[in-house]
C-alpha positions in Angstrom: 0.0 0.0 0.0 1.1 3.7 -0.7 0.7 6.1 2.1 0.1 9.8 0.5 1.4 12.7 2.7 -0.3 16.3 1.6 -2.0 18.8 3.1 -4.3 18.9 0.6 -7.7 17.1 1.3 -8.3 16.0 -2.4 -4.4 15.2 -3.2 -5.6 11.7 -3.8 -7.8 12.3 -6.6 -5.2 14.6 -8.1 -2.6 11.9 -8.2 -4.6 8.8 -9.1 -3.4 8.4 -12.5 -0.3 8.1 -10.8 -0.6 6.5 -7.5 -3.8 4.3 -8.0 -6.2 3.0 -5.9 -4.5 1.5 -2.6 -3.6 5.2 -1.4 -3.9 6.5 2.2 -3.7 10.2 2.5 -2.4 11.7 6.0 -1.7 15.3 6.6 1.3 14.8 9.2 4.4 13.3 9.7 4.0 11.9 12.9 0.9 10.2 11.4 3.0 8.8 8.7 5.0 7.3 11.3 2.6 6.0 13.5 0.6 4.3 10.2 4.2 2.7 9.1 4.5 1.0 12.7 0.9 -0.3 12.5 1.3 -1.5 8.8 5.1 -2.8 8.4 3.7 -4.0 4.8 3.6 0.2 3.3 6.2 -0.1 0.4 5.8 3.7 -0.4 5.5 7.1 0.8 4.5 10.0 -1.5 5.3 13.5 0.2 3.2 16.3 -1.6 4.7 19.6 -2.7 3.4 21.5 0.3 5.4 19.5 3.0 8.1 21.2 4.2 11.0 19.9 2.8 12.9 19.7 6.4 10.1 17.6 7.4 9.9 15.7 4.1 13.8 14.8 4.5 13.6 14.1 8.8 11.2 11.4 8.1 12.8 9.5 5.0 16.1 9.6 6.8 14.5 8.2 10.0 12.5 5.6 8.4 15.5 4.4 5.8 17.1 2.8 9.2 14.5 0.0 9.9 13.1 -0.2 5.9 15.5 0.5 4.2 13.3 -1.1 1.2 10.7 1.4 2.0 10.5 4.1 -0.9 10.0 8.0 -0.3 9.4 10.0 -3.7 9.2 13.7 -3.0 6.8 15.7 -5.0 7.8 19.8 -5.6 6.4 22.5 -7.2 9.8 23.6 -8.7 12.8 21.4 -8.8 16.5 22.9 -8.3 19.7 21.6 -7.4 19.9 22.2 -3.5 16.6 20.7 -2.9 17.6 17.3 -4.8 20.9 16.9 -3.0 19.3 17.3 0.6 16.6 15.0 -0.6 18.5 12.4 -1.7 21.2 12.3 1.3 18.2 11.8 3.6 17.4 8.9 1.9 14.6 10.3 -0.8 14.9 7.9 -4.2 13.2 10.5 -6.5 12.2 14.2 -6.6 9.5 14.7 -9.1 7.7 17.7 -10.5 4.3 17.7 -8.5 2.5 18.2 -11.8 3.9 16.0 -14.0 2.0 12.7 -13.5 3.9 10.9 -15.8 7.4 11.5 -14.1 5.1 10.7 -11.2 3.7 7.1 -12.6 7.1 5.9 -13.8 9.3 7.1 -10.2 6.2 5.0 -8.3 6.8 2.1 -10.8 10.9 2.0 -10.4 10.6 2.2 -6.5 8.8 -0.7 -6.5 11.5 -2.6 -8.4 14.3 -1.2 -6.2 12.1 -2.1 -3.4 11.3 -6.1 -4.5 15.1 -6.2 -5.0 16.2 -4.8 -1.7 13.1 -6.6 0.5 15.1 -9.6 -1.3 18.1 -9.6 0.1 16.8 -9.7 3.7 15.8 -13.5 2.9 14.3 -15.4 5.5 16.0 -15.3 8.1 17.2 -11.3 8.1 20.1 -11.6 6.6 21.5 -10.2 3.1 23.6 -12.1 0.4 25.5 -8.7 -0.5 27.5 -8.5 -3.2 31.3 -7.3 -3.0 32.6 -5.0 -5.3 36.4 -4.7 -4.8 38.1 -1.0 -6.7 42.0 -1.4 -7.8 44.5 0.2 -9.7 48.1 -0.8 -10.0 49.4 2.6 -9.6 48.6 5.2 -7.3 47.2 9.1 -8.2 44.3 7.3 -11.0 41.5 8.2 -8.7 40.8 5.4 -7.4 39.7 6.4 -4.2 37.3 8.8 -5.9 35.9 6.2 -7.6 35.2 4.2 -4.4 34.1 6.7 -2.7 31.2 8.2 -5.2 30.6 4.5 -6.4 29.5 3.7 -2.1 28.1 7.0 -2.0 25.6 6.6 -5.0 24.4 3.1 -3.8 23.7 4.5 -0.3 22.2 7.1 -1.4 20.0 5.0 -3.7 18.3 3.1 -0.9 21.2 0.3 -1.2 22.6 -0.6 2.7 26.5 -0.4 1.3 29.4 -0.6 3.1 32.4 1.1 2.3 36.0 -0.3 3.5 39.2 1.1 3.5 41.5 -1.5 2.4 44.7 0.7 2.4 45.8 0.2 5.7 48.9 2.6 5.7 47.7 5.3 3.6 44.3 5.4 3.5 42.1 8.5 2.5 38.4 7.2 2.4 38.1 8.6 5.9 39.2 12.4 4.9 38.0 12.4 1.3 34.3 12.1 3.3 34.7 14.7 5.8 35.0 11.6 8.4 36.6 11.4 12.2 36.3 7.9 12.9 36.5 6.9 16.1 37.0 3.3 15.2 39.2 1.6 12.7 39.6 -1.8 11.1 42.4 -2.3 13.4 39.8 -2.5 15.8 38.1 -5.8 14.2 41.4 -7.5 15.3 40.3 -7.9 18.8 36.9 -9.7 17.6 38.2 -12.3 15.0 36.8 -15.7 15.6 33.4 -14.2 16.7 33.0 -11.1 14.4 29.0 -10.9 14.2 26.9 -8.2 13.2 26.8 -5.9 16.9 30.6 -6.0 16.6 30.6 -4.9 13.2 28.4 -2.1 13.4 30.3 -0.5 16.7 33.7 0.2 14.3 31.9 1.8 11.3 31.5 5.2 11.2 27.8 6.8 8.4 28.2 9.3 6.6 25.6 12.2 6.0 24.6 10.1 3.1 23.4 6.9 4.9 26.7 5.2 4.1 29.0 3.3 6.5 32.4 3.6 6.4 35.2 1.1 8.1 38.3 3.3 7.8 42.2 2.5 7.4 44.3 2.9 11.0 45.3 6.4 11.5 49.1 4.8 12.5 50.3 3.0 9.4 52.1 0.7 12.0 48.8 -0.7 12.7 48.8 -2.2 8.9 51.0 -5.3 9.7 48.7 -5.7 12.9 45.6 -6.7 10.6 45.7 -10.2 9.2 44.3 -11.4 6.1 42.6 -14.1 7.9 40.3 -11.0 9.5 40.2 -9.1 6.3 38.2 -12.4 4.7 36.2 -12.3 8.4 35.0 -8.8 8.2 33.9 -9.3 4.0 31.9 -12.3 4.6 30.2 -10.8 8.2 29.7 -7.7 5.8 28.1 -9.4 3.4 25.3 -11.2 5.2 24.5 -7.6 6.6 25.3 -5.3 3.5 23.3 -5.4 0.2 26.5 -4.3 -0.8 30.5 -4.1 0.9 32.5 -1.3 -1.4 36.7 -2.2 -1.2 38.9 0.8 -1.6 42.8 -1.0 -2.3 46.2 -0.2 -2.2 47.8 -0.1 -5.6 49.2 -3.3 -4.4 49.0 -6.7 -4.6 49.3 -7.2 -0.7 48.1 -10.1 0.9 44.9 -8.7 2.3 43.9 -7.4 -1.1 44.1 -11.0 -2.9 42.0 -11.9 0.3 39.4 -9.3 -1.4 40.1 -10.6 -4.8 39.0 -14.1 -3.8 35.7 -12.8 -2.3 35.0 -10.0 -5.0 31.6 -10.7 -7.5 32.8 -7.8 -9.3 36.1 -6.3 -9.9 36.5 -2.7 -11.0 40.3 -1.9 -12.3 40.9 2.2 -13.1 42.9 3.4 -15.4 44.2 6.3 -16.7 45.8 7.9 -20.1 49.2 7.6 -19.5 51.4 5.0 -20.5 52.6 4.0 -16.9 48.9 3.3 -15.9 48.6 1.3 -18.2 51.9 -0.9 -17.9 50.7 -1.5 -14.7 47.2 -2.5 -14.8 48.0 -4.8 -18.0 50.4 -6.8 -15.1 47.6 -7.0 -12.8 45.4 -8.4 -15.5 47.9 -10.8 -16.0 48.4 -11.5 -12.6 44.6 -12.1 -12.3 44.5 -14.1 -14.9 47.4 -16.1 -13.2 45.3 -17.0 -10.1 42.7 -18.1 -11.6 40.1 -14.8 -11.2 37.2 -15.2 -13.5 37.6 -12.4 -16.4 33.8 -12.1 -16.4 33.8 -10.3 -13.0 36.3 -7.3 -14.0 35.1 -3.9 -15.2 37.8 -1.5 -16.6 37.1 1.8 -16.0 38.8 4.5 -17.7 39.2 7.5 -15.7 39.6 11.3 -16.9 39.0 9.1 -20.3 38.4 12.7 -22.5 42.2 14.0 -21.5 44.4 15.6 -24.0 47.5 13.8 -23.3 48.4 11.5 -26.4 46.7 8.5 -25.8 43.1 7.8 -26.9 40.9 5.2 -25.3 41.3 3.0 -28.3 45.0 2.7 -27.5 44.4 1.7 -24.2 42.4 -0.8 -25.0 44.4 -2.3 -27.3 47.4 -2.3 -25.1 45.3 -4.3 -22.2 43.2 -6.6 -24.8 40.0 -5.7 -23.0 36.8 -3.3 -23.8 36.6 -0.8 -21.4 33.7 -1.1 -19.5 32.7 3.0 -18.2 34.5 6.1 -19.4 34.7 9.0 -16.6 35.4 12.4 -17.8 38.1 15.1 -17.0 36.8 17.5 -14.4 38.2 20.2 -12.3 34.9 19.8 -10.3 36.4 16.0 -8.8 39.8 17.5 -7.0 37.8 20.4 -6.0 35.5 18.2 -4.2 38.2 16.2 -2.5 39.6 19.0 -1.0 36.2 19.9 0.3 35.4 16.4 1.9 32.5 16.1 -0.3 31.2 13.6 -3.0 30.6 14.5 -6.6 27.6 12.6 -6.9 25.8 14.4 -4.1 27.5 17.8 -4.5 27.3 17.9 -8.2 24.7 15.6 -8.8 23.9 16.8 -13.0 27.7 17.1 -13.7 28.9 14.9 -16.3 31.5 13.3 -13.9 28.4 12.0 -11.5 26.4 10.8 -14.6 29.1 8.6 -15.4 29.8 6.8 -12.0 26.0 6.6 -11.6 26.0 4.4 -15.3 28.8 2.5 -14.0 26.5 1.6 -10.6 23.8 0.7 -12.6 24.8 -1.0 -15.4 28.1 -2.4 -14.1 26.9 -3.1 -10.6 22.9 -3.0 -10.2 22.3 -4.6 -13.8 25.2 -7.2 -13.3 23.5 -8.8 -10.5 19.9 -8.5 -11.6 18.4 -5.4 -10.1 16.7 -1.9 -11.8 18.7 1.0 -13.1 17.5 4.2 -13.4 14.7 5.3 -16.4 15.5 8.7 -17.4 11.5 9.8 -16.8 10.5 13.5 -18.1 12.2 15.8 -15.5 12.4 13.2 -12.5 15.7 13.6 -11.0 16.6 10.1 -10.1 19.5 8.2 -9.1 17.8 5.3 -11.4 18.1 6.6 -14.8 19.5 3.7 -17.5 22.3 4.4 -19.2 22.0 5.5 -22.6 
């Protein structure tokens, strides 16, 4: 059943085209609430263009906690930029134009698949069979880190529970690239190996504004030879059965605790750059890859800064590593400007050509790959589902 929130007594004749017949209209958010405890079987709320969009954005980031398969599409009378990005950190999947049924009938129709493929993964006992999507490059300064970062931050912010882990244990920057003082560390899953479980798991991560958890590197880069592989496979598969999906940011290395990630990855995303070293490099790693037996299937090269002026063209890249290239990111000033404000692209930019791209690499090289929705690029419904063209 949809629950409708608007203040306006006949809102649910106005948006029946749209909505349908199973609609209960309330007028508060506290009544919302109180109708979601009573009826845990609401798939969706539809805010109206009068809420306050405070309120609007207080209740989907409450309720995206307990359901997160629970959709919230907010309806405004005029759509801009800052609305969309608070909307959609709280937890909001779409903002539609209030009168644009349309927009409205096809943002009701791809919440319900995200929710059927989120409800999913609970299975019946509670727990998830997430899927492990492990980001490497086999040289340092190709943005990797960026990558993992706006890749987790897209999926959380698309209703996906997603777990991001910071894999570089001496020099890793997941932590400050998101504006995050952890007060735990992976070192800290040491102490629990042999009986990590879900309670112990959740006290070491740290969320981000954007519903995303985040199990960062050891401030001392000491503490790296302190963390086993053994507890690094531990912490993936707890992670797993309680993450629809576990995001690994690596060291440009092949250190033992990232062929522990290998093993457990469903999908494997290798960046590259335009420049000749990058390249070298990653073509080893492919090799090595290959050498231990990692299925090809599961790899996704992504070229990043792919519309550089420096020589090489995307064609010569992928001649030189014998593979398609999966995603193409573009150049941007916008990306290194972000990192040095502790902010991700894909919220703080969301329209920018940069964020387009890493939202068609979640959807088609992540979402699609294991059998869930992508975004539908409805008539102006800002959405973090729209398909790639």
């Amino acid at each position: 059943m949809t629950i409708l929130w608007d203040l306006d007594p006949n809102a649910v004749e106005t948006y029946r085209f749209a909505l349908g017949n199973d609609v209960q209209q309330l007028d508060a958010g506290a009544r919302v609430s109180r109708a979601l405890e009573e009826r845990p079987d609401h798939t969706l709320v539809v805010i109206g263009p009068d809420v306050p969009l405070d309120a609007a954005c207080e209740l989907a980031e409450r309720e995206r906690v307990d359901r997160p398969e629970l959709g919230v599409i907010l309806l405004r009378h005029r759509l801009d930029v800052t609305a969309l990005g608070q909307a959609l950190r709280s937890g909001v999947r779409e903002v539609v134009q209030g009168d644009d049924q349309p927009a409205l009938a096809d943002a009701v129709r791809r919440s319900m698949q995200l929710t059927v493929q989120l409800a999913g993964h609970h299975g019946v006992h509670g727990g998830r069979d997430g899927k492990v999507v492990t980001v490497f490059s086999a040289k340092g300064g190709v943005g990797k880190t960026t990558v993992s970062t706006n890749v987790a931050v897209a999926l959380a912010s698309e209703g996906a529970k997603t777990l991001l882990v910071d894999l570089d244990l001496m020099f890793g920057d997941v932590a400050i690239s998101l504006q995050l003082v952890p007060q735990s560390t992976i070192r800290d899953v040491v102490s629990m190996s042999g009986h990590l479980d879900e309670q112990g798991l959740a006290s070491v991560v740290s969320t981000h504004s954007s519903g995303l958890d985040v199990l960062a590197a050891p401030a001392d880069p000491a503490d790296a030879d302190r963390v086993p592989s053994h507890v690094v496979i531990e912490l993936l598969r707890v992670a797993r059965s309680q993450y629809d999906f576990v995001v690994v940011d690596t060291p440009p290395s092949f250190t033992e605790h990232v062929l522990a990630a290998f093993d457990l990855s469903d999908v494997t995303l290798l960046i590259a750059t335009l420049d000749v070293p990058a390249v070298k490099n990653l073509r080893i790693a492919i090799n090595t890859l290959d050498t231990l037996g990692a299925p090809s299937e599961a790899r996704c090269i992504v070229l990043n800064r792919s519309d550089a002026k420096v020589g090489l063209k995307p064609g010569d890249v992928e001649t030189a590593l014998k593979q398609s290239i999966s995603a193409n990111i573009p150049n941007s000033l916008s990306v290194p400007a972000s990192v040095n404000r502790g902010v991700a692209i894909v919220l703080d930019e969301p329209r920018s050509p940069v964020s387009i791209a890493i939202r068609e690499l979640v959807d088609v090289e992540i979402r699609q790959r294991f059998g869930g929705p992508v975004r539908n690029g409805a008539k102006r419904s800002f959405s973090l589902l729209r398909s790639k063209k």
